[in-house]
N, C-alpha and C positions, 0 to 999 in steps of 0.2 A: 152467434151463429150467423155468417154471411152469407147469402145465396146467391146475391147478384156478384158475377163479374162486370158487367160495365152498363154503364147509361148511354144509350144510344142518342137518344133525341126526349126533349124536353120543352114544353114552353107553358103556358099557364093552366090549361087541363088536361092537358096529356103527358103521360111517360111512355118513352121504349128503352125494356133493358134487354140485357141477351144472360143468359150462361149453361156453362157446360158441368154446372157444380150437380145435378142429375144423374150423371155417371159416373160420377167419383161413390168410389166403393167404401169409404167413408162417412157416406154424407151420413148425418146423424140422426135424419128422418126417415133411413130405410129399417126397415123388421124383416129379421129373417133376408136381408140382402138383398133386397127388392124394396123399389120405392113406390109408393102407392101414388094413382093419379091425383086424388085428393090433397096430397104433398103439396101439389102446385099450389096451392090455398096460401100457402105461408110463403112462395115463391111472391106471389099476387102482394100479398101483405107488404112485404118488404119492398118491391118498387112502389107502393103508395106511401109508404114511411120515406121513401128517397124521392118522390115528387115533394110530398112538403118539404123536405130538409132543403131542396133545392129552389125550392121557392122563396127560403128565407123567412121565415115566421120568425117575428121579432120576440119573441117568448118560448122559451121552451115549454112543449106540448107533450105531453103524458097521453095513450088512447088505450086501447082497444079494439081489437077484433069484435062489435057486438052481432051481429048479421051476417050469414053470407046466405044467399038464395040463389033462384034462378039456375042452378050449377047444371051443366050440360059436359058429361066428362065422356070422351072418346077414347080411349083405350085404357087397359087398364091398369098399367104400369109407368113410372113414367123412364128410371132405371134404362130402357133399353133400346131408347128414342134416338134414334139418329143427330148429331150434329148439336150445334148451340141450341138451347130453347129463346125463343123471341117471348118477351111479357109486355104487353101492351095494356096501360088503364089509364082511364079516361075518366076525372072528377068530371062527376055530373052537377052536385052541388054542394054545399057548404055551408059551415056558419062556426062560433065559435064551440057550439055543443057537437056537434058531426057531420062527418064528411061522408059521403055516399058517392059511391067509384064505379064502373063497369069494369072487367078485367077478361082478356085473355091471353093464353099461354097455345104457342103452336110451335111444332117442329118440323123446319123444311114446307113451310107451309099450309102445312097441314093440324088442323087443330086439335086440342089436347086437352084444352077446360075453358071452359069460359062461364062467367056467371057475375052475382055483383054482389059488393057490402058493403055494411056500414059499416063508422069507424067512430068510435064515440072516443071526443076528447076532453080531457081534463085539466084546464089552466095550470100553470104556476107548479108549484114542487110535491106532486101528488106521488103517491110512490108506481 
């Protein structure tokens, strides 16, 4: 399941992606046809998994979602948001065991979620 349409800007701790995969009446994380703002979480997820992929990690890396905190959600759908959503995260820090990110998601400028997690990762050919 793909959420991001495109990578915007990129360089060693930050990503910007955009997409308009939120209003697709498909998307596979709506219930009852409505996407919860909490969705963004896994919007979040996935441009941190395409900051490292774009980073180049010389080994393929297995993680997880272990944390999210801090969550600050302003409205309560995400489904009926006007225009591209912008996703914006910022590794804070790092090591071979986890990676900890800051993350927000806004539309038109106006924000939508923002909060931060961990990402615990697992070397080598873990499943």
């Amino acid at each position: 399941m793909g959420l991001i349409d495109s990578v915007d800007a990129f360089d060693a701790t930050r990503i910007v992606c955009s997409t308009t995969r939120h209003a697709d009446p498909v998307n596979p994380l709506r219930e009852d046809g409505r996407l919860s703002s909490l969705a963004g979480i896994e919007f979040a997820a996935q441009a941190m998994a395409a900051h490292g992929a774009l980073l180049g990690d010389r080994q393929p890396v297995h993680g997880w979602l272990a944390r999210v905190r801090d969550c600050v959600v302003s409205c309560e759908r995400m489904d009926t948001l006007p225009g591209p959503l912008r996703i914006e995260a910022e590794r804070l820090a790092g090591d071979a065991r986890a990676l900890s990110y800051r993350f927000t998601i806004s539309s038109r400028g106006a924000p939508v979620l923002e909060g931060s997690a961990l990402i615990a990762r697992m070397p080598g050919d873990a499943p």
